[in-house]
C-alpha positions as CSV (number, residue, x, y, z in Angstrom):
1,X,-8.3,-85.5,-42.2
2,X,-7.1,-88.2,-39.9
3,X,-8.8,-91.0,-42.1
4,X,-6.7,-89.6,-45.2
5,X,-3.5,-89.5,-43.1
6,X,-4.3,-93.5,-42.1
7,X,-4.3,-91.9,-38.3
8,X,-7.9,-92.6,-37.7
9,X,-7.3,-95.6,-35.5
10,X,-4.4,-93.9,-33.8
11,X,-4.3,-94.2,-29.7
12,X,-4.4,-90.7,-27.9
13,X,-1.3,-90.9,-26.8
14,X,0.3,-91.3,-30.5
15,X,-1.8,-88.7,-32.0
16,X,-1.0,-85.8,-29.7
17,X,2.9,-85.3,-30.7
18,X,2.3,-86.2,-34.1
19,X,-0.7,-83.2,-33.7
20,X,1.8,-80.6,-32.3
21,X,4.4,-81.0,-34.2
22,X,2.7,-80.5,-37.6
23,X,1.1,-77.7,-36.1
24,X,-2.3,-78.9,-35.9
25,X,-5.4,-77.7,-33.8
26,X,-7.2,-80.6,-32.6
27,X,-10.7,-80.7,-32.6
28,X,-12.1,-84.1,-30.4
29,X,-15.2,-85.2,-28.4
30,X,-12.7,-87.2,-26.3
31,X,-11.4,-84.2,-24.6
32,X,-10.7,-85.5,-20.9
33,X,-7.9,-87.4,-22.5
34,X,-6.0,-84.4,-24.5
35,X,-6.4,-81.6,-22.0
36,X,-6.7,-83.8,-18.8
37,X,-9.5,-84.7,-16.4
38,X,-9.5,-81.7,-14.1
39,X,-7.6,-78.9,-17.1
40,X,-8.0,-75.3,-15.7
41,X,-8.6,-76.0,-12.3
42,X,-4.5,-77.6,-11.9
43,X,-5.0,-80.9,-12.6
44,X,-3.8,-83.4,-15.1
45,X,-2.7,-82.0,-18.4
46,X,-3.4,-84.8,-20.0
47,X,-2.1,-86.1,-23.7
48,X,-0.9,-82.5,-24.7
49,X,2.8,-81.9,-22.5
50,X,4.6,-79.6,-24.5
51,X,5.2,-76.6,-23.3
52,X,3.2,-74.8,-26.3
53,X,0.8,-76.6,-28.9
54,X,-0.9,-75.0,-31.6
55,X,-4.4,-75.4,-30.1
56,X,-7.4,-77.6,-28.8
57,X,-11.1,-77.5,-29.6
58,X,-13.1,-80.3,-27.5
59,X,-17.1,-81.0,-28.5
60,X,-18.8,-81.8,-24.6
61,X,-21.7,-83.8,-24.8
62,X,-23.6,-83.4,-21.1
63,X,-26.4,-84.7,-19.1
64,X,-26.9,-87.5,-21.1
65,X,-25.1,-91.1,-21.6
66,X,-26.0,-90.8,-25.4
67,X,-22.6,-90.7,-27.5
68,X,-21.6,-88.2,-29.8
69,X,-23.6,-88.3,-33.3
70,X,-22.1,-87.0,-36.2
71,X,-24.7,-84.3,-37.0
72,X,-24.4,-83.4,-33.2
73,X,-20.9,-83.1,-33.6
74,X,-21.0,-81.0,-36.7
75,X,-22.8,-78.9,-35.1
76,X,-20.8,-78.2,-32.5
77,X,-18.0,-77.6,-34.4
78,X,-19.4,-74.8,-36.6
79,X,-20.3,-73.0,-33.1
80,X,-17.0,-73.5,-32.1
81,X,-15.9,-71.7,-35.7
82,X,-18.8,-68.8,-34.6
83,X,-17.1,-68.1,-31.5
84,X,-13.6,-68.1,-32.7
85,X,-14.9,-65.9,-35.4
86,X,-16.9,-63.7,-32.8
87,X,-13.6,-63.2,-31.0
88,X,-11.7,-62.8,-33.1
89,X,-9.1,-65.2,-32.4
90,X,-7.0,-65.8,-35.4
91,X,-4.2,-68.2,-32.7
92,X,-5.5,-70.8,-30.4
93,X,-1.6,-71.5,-29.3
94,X,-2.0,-72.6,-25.9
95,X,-5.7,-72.5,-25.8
96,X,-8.2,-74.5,-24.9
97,X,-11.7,-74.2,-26.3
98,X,-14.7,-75.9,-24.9
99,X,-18.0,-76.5,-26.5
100,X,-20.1,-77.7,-24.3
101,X,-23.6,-79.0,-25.2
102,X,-26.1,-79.9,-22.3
103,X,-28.7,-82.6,-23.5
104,X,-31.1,-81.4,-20.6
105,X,-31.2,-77.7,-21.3
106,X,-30.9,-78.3,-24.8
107,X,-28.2,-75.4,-24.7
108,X,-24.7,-74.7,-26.1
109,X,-21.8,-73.0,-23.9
110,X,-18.3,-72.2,-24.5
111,X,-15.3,-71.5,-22.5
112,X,-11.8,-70.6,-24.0
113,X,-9.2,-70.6,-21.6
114,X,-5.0,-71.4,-21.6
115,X,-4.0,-74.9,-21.9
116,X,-2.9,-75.9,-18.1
117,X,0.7,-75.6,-17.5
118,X,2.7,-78.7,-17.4
C-alpha cells in the first residue's frame, strides 16, 4: 500500500500522522519506533502521540540478528490476522498487537494490549 501511495521511503516520524489520520492500522517490523522502546510498561510512546489511533500491528523478529525476510514477515502477518480473527476483534483503536517470533525456539507469540498513554 505504501509503495502505491509513493510513502514507501517515508521517515517514521512522517508516516505516523499521515497513518492516523486516514485511519489506517499500521502493520511494521520496526515497531520500537511507532509504539516506543519500553510501550506497556510506561515508557516512551514512541511515533504514535495522539490521543487515539486506529491501531498497530508490529512483526518481532527475536533471538537472532537476522533481518526480517519477506516470507518471514508474511507469515507473521497472517498469524496476526488468526488471532484477531480468534478474538474476535473487529477494532484495534488504541491497541497494540505484538507478534513476536523467537528464532531460538522456533515459536510464535502474541500479546495485544492498549497503546501506552501519552
Amino acid at each position: 500500500m505504501l509503495a502505491r501511495q509513493g510513502m514507501l521511503r517515508w521517515k517514521d516520524w512522517d508516516l505516523a500522522p499521515y497513518v492516523v489520520e486516514h485511519d489506517w492500522v499500521l502493520v511494521t517490523n520496526n515497531s520500537k519506533d511507532f509504539r516506543g522502546k519500553l510501550a506497556g510498561a510506561g515508557g516512551k510512546p514512541g511515533h504514535l502521540t495522539k490521543d487515539m489511533h486506529p491501531g498497530l500491528i508490529c512483526l518481532n523478529r527475536r533471538g537472532s540478528d537476522e533481518g526480517m525476510t519477506p516470507d518471514l514477515q508474511e507469515s507473521l502477518f497472517r498469524h496476526a490476522l488468526d488471532e484477531i480473527a480468534s478474538l474476535g476483534i473487529t477494532d484495534l483503536m488504541n491497541q497494540v498487537l505484538e507478534i513476536d517470533y523467537d528464532d531460538t525456539r522456533g515459536e510464535v507469540t502474541a500479546n495485544l494490549y492498549e497503546a501506552p498513554a501519552l
